[in-house]
Biopython code that builds the backbone (N, CA, C, O; Angstrom):
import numpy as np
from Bio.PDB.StructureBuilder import StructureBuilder

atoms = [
    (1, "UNK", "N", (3.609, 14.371, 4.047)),
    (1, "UNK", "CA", (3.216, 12.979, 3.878)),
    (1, "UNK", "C", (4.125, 12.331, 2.837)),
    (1, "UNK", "O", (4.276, 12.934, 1.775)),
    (2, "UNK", "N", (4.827, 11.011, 3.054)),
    (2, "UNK", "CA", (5.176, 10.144, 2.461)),
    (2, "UNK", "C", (4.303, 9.418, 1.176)),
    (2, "UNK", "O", (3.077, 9.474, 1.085)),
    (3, "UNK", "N", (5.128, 8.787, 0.290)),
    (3, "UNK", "CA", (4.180, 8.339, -0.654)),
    (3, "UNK", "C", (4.501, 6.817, -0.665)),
    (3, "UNK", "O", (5.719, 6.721, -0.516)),
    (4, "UNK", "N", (3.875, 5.461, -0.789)),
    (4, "UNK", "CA", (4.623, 3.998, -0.726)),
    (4, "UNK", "C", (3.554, 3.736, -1.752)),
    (4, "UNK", "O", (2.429, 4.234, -1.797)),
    (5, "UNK", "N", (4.193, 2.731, -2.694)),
    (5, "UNK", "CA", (3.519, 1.677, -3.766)),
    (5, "UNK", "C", (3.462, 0.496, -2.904)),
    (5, "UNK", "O", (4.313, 0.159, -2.081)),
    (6, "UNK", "N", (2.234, -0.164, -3.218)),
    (6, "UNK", "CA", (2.252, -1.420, -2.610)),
    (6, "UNK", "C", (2.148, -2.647, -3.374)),
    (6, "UNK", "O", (1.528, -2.515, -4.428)),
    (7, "UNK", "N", (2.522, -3.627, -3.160)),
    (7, "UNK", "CA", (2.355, -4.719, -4.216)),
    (7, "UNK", "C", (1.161, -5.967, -3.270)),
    (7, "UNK", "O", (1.717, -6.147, -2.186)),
    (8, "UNK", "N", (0.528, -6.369, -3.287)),
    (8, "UNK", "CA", (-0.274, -7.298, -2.373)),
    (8, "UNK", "C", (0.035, -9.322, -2.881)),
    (8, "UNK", "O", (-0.400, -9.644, -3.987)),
    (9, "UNK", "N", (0.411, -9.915, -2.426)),
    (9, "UNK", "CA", (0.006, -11.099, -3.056)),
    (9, "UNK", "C", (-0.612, -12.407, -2.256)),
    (9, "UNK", "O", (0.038, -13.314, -1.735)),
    (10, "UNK", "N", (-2.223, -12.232, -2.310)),
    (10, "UNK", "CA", (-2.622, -12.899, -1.012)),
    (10, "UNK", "C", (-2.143, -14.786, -1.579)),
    (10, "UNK", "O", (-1.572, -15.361, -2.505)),
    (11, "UNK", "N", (-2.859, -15.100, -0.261)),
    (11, "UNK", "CA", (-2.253, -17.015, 0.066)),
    (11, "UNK", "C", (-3.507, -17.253, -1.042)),
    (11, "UNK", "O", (-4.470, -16.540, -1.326)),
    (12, "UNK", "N", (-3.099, -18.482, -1.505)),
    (12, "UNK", "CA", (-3.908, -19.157, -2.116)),
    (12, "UNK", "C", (-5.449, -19.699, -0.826)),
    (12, "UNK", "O", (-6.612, -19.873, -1.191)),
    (13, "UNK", "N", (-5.029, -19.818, 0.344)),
    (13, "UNK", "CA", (-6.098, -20.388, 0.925)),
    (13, "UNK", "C", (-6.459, -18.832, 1.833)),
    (13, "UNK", "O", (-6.424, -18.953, 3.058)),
    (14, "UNK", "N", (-6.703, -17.808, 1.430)),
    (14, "UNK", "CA", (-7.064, -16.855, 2.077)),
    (14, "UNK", "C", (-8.057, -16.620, 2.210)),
    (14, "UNK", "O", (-8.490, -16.285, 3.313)),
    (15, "UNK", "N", (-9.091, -16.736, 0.723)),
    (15, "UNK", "CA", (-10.516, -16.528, 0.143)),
    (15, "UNK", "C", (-11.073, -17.665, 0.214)),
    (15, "UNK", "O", (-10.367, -18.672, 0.159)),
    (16, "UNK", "N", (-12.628, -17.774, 0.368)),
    (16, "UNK", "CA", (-13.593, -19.175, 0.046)),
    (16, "UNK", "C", (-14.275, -18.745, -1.298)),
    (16, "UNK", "O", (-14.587, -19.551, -2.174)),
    (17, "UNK", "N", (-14.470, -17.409, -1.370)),
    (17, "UNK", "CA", (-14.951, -17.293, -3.243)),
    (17, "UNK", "C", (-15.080, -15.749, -3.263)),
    (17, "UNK", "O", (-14.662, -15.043, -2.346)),
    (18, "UNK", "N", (-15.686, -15.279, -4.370)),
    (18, "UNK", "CA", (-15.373, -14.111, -4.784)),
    (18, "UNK", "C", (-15.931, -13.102, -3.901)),
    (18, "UNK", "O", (-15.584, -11.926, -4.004)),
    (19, "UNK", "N", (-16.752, -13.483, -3.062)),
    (19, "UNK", "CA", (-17.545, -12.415, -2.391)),
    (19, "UNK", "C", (-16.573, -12.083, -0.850)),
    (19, "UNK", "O", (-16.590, -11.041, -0.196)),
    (20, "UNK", "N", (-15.782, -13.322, -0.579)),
    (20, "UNK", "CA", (-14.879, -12.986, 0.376)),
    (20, "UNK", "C", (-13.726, -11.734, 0.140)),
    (20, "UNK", "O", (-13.408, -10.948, 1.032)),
    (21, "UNK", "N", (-13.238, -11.721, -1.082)),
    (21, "UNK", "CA", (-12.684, -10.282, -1.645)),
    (21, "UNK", "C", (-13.253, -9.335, -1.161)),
    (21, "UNK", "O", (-12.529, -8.541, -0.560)),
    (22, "UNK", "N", (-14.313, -9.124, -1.205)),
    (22, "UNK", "CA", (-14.891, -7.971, -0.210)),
    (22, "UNK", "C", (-14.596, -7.854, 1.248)),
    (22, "UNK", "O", (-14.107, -7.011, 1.999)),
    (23, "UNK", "N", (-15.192, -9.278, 1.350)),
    (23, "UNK", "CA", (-15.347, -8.974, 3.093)),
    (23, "UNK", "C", (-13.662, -8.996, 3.504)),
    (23, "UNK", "O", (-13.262, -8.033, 4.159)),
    (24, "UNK", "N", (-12.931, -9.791, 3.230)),
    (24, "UNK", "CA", (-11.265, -9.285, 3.138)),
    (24, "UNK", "C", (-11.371, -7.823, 3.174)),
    (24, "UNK", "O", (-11.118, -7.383, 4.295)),
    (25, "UNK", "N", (-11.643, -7.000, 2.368)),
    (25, "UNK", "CA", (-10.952, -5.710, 2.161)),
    (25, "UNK", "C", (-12.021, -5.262, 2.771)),
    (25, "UNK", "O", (-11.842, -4.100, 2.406)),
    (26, "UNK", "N", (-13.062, -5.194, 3.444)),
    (26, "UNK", "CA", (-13.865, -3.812, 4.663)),
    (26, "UNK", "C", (-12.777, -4.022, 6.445)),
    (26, "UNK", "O", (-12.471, -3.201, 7.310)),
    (27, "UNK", "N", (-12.516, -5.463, 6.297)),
    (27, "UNK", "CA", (-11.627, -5.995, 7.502)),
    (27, "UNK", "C", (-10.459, -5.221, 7.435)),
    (27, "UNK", "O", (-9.785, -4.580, 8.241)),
    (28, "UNK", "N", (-10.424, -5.451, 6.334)),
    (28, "UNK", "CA", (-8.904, -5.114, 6.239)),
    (28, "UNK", "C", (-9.236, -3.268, 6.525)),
    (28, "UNK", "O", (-9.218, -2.833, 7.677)),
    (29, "UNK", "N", (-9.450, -2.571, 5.621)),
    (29, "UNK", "CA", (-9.557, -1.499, 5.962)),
    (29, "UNK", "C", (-9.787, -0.159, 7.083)),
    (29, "UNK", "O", (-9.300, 0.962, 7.228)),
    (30, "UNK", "N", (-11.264, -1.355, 8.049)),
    (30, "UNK", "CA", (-11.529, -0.782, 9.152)),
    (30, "UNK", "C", (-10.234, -0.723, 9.687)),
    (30, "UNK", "O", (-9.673, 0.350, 9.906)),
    (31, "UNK", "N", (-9.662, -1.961, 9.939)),
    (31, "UNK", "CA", (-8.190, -1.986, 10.632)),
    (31, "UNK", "C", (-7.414, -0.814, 10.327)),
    (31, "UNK", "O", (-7.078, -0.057, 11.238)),
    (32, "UNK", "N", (-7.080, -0.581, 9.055)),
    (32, "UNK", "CA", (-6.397, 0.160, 9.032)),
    (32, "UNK", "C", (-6.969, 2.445, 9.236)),
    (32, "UNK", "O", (-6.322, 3.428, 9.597)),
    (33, "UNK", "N", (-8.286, 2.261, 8.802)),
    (33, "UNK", "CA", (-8.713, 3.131, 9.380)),
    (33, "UNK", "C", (-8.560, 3.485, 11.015)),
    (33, "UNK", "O", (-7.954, 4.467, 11.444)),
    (34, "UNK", "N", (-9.068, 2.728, 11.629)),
    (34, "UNK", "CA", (-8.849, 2.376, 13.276)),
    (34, "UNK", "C", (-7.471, 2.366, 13.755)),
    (34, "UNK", "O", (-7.152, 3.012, 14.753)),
    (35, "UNK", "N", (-6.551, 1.592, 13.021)),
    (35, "UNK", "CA", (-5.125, 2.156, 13.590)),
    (35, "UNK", "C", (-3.780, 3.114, 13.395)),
    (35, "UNK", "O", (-2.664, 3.382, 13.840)),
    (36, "UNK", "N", (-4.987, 3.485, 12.154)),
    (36, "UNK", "CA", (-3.696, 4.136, 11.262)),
    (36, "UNK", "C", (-4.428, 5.534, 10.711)),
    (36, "UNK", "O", (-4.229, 5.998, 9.588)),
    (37, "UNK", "N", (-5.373, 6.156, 11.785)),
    (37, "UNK", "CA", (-6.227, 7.008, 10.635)),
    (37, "UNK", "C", (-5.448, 8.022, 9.564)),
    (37, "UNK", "O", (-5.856, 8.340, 8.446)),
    (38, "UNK", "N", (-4.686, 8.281, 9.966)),
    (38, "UNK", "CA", (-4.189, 9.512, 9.046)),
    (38, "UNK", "C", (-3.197, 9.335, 8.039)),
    (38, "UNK", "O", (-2.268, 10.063, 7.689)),
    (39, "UNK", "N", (-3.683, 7.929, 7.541)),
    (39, "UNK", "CA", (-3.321, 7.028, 5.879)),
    (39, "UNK", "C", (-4.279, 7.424, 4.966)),
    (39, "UNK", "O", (-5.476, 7.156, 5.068)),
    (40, "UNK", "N", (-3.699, 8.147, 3.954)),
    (40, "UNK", "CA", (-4.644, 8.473, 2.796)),
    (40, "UNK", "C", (-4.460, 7.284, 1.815)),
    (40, "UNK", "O", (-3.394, 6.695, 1.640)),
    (41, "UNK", "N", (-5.618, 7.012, 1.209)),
    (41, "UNK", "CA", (-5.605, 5.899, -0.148)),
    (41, "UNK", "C", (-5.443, 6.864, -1.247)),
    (41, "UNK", "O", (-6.370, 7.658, -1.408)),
    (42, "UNK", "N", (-4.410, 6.933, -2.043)),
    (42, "UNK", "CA", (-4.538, 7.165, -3.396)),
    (42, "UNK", "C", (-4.888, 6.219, -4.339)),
    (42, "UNK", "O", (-5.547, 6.673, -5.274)),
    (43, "UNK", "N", (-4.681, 5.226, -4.365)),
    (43, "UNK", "CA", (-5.178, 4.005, -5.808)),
    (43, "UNK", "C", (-5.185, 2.827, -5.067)),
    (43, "UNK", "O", (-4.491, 2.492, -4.107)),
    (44, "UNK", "N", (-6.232, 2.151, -5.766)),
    (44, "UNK", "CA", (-6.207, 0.653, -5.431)),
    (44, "UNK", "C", (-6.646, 0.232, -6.858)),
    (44, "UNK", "O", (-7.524, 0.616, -7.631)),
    (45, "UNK", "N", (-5.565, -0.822, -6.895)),
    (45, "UNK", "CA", (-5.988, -1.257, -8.116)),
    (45, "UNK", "C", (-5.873, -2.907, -7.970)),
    (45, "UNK", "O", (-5.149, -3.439, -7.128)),
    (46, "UNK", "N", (-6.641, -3.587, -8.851)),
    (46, "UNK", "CA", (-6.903, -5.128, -8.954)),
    (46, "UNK", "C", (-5.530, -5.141, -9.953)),
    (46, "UNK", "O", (-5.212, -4.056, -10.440)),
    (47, "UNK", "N", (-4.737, -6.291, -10.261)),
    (47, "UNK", "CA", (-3.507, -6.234, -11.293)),
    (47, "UNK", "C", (-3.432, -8.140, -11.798)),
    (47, "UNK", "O", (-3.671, -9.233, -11.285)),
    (48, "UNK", "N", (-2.942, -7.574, -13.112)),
    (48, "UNK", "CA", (-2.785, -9.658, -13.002)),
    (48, "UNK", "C", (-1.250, -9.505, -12.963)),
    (48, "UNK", "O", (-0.557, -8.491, -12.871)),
    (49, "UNK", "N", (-0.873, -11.010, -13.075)),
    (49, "UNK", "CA", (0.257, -10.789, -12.846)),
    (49, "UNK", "C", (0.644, -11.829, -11.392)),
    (49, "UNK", "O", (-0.131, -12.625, -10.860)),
    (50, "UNK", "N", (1.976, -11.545, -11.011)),
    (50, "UNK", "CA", (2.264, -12.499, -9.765)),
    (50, "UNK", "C", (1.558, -12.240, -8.580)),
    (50, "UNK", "O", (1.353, -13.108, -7.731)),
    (51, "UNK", "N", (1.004, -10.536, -8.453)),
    (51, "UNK", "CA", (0.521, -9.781, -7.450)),
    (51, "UNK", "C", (-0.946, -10.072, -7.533)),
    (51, "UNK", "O", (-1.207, -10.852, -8.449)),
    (52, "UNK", "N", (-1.797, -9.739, -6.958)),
    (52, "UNK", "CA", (-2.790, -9.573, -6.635)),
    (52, "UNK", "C", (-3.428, -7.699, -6.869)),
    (52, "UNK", "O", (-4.274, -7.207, -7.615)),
    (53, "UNK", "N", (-2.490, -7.108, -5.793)),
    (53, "UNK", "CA", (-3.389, -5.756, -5.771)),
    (53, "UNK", "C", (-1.758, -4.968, -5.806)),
    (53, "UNK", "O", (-0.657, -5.473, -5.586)),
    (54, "UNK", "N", (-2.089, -3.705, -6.132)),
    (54, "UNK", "CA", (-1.280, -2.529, -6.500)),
    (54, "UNK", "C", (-2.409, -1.522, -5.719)),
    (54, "UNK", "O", (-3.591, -1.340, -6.009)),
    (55, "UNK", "N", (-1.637, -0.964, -4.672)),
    (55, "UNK", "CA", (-2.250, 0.198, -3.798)),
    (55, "UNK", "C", (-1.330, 0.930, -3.401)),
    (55, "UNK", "O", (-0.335, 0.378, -2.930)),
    (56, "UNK", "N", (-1.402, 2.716, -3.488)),
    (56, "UNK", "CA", (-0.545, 3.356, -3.298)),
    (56, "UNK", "C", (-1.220, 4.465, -2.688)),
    (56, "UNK", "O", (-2.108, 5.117, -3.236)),
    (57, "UNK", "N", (-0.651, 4.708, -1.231)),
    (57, "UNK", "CA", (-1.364, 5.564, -0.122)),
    (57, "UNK", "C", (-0.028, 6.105, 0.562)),
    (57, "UNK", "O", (0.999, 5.427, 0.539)),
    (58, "UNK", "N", (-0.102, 7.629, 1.304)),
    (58, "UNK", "CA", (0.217, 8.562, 1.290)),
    (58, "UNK", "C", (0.187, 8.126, 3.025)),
    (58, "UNK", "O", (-0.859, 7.645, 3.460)),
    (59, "UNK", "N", (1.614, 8.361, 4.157)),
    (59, "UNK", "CA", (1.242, 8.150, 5.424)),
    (59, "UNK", "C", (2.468, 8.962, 5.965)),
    (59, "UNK", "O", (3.528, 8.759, 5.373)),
    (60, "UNK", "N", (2.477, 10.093, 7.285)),
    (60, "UNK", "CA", (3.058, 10.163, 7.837)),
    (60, "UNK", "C", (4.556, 9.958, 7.852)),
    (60, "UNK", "O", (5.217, 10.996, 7.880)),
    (61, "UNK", "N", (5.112, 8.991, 7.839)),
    (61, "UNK", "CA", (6.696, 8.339, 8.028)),
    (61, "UNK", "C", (6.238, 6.625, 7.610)),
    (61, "UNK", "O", (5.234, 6.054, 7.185)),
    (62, "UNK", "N", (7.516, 6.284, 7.987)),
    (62, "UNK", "CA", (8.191, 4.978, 7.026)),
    (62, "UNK", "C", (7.188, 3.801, 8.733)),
    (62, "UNK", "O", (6.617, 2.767, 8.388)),
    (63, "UNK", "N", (7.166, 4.145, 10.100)),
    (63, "UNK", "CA", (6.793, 3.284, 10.970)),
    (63, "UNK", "C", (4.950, 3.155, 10.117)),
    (63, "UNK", "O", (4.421, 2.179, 9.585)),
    (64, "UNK", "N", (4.481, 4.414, 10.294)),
    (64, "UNK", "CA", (3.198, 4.125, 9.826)),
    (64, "UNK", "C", (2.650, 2.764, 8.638)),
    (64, "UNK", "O", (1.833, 1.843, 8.640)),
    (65, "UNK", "N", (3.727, 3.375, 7.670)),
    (65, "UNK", "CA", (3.616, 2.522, 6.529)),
    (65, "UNK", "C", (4.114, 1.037, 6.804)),
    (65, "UNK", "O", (3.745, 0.303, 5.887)),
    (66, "UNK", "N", (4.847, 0.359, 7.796)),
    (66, "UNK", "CA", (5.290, -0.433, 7.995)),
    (66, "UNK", "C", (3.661, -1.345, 8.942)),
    (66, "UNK", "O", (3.308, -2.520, 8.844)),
    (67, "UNK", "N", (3.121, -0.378, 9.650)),
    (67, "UNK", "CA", (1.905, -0.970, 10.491)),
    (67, "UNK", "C", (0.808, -1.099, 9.326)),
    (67, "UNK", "O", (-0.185, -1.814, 9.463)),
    (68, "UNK", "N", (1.004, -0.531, 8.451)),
    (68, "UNK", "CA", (-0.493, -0.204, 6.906)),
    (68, "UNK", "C", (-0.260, -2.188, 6.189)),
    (68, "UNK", "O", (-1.114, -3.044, 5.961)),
    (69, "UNK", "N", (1.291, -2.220, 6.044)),
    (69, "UNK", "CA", (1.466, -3.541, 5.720)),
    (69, "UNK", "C", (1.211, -4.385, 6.582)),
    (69, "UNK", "O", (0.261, -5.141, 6.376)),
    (70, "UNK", "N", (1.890, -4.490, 7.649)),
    (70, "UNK", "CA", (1.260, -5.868, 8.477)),
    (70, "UNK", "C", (0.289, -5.827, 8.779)),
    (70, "UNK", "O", (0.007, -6.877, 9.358)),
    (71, "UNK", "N", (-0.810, -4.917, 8.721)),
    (71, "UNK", "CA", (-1.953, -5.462, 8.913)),
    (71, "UNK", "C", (-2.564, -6.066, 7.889)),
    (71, "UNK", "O", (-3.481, -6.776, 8.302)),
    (72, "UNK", "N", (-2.412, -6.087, 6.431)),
    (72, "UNK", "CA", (-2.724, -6.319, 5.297)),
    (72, "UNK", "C", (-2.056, -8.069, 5.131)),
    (72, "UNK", "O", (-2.563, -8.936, 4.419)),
    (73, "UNK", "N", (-0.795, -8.236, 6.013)),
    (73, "UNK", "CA", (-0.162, -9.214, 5.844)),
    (73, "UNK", "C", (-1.033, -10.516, 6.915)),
    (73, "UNK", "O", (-1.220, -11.703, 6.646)),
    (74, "UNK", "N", (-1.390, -9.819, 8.030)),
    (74, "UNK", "CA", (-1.870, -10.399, 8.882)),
    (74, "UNK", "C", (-3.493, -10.638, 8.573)),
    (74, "UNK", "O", (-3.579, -11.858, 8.431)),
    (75, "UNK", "N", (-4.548, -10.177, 8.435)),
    (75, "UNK", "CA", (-5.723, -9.804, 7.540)),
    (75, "UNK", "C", (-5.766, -11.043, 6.283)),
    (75, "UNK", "O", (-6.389, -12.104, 6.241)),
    (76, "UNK", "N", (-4.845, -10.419, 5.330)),
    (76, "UNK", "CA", (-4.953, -11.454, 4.478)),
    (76, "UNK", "C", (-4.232, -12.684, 4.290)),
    (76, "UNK", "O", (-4.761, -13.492, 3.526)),
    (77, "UNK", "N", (-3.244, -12.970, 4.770)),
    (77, "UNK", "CA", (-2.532, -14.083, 4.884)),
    (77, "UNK", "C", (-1.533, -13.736, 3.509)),
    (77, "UNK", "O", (-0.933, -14.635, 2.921)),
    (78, "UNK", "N", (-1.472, -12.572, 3.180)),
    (78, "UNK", "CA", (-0.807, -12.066, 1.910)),
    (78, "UNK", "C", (0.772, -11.601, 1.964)),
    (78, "UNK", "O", (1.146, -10.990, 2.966)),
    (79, "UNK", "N", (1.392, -11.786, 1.259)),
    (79, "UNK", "CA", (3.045, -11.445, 1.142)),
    (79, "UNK", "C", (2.830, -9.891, -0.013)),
    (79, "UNK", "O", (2.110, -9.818, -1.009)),
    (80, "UNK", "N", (3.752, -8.788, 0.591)),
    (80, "UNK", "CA", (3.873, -7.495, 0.431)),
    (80, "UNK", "C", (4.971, -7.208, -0.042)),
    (80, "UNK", "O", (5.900, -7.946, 0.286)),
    (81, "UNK", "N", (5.252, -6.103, -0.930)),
    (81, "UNK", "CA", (6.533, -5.242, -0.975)),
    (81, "UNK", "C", (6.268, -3.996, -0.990)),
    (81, "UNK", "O", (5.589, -3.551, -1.916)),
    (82, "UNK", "N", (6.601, -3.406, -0.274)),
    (82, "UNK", "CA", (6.349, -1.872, 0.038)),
    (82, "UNK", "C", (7.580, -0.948, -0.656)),
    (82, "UNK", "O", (8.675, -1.472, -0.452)),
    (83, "UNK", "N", (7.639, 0.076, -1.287)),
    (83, "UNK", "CA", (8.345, 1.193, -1.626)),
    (83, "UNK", "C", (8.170, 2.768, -1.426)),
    (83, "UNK", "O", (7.123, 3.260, -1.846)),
    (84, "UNK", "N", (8.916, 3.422, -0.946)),
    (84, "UNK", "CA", (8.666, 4.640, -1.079)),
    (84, "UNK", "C", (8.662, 5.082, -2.513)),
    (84, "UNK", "O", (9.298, 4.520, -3.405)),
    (85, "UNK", "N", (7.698, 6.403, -2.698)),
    (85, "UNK", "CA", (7.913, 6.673, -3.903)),
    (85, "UNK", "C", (7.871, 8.378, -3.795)),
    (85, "UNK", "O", (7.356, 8.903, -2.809)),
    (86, "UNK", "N", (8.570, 9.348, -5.107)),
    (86, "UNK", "CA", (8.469, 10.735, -4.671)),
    (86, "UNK", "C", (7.713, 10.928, -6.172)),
    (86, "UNK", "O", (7.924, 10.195, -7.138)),
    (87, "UNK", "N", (6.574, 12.338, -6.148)),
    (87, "UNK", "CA", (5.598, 12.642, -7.278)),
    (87, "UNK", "C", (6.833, 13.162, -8.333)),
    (87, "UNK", "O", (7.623, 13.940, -7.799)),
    (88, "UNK", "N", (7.039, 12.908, -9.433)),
    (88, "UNK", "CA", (7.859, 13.243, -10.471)),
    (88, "UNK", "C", (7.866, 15.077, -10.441)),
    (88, "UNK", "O", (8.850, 15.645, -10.916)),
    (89, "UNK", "N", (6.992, 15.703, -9.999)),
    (89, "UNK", "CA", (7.363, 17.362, -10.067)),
    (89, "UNK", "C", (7.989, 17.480, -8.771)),
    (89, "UNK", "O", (8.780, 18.397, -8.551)),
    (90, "UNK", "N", (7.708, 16.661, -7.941)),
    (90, "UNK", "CA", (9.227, 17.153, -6.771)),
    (90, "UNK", "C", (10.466, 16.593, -6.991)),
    (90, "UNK", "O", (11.491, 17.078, -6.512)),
    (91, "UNK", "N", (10.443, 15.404, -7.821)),
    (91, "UNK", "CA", (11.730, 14.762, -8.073)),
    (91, "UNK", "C", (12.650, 15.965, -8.720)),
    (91, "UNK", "O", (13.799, 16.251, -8.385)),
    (92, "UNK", "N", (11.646, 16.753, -9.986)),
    (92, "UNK", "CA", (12.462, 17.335, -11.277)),
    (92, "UNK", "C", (13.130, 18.960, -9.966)),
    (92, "UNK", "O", (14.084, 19.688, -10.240)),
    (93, "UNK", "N", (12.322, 19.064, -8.766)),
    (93, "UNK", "CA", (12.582, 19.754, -7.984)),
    (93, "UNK", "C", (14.147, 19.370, -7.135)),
    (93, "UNK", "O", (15.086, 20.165, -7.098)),
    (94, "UNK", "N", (14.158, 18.446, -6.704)),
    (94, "UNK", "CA", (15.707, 18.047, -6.383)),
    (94, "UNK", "C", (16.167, 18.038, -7.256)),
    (94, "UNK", "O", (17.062, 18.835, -7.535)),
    (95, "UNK", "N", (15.759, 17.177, -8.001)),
    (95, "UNK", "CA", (17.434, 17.846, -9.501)),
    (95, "UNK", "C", (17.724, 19.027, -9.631)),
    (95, "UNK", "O", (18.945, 19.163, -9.693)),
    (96, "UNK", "N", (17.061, 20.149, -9.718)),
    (96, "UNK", "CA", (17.891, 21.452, -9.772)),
    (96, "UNK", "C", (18.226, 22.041, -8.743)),
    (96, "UNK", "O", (18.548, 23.226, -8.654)),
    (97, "UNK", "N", (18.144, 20.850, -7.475)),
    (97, "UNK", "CA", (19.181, 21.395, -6.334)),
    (97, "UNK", "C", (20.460, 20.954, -6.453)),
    (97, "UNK", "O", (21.302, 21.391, -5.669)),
    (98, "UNK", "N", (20.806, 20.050, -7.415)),
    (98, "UNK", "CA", (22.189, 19.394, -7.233)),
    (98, "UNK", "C", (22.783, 20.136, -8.216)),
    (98, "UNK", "O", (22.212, 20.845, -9.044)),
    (99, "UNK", "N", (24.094, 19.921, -8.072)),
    (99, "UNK", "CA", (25.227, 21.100, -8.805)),
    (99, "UNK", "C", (25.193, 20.543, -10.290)),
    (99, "UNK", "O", (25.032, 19.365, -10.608)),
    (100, "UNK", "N", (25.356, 21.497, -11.033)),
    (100, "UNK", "CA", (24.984, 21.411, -12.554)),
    (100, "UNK", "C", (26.215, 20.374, -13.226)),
    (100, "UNK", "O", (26.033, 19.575, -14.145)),
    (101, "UNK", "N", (27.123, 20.551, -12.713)),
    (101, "UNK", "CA", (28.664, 19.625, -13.395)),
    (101, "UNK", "C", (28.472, 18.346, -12.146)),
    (101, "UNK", "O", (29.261, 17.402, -12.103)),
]
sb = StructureBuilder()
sb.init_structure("model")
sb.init_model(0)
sb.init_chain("A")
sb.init_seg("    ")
for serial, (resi, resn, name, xyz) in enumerate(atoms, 1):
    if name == "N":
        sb.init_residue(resn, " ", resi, " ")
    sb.init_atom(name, np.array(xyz, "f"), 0.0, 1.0, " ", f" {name:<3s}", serial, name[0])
structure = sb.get_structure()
């Protein structure tokens, strides 16, 4: 499994008030449960800032993760940046595959 950071930044006219935050994110989710089951959630986090949400989930390959966003884009009316990311003990693991000089 792949690892992607997500950045979320929904439309200003996405929500009618705070309780729609919810119902946004069960929509959103079923969706992505339903089309994407074998996406793990590692973090979701609320963030201030330009973003909205910081979520970082674990999928298959780079197509999966590409369908995890547009549905989030489509759902919320929200603009995304997606990244791959690797866990720092496999990173320190490729470094001592590369030649020492």
């Amino acid at each position: 499994m792949l690892t992607f950071v997500m950045l979320t930044r929904l439309s200003p006219t996405a929500l009618r008030s705070p309780a729609s935050f919810e119902e946004l994110e069960s929509a959103v989710m079923q969706q992505i449960r339903s089309k994407c089951p074998q996406v793990e959630w590692v973090q979701n986090l609320a963030i201030l800032g330009p973003c909205d949400y910081l979520d970082i989930f674990r999928a298959p390959d780079h197509d999966t993760a590409l369908q995890v966003c547009t549905i989030i884009r489509s759902f919320g009316h929200a603009s995304t940046e997606v990244w791959s990311a690797t866990e720092w003990d496999r990173y320190k693991e490729l470094l001592h595959q590369l030649p020492k000089k």
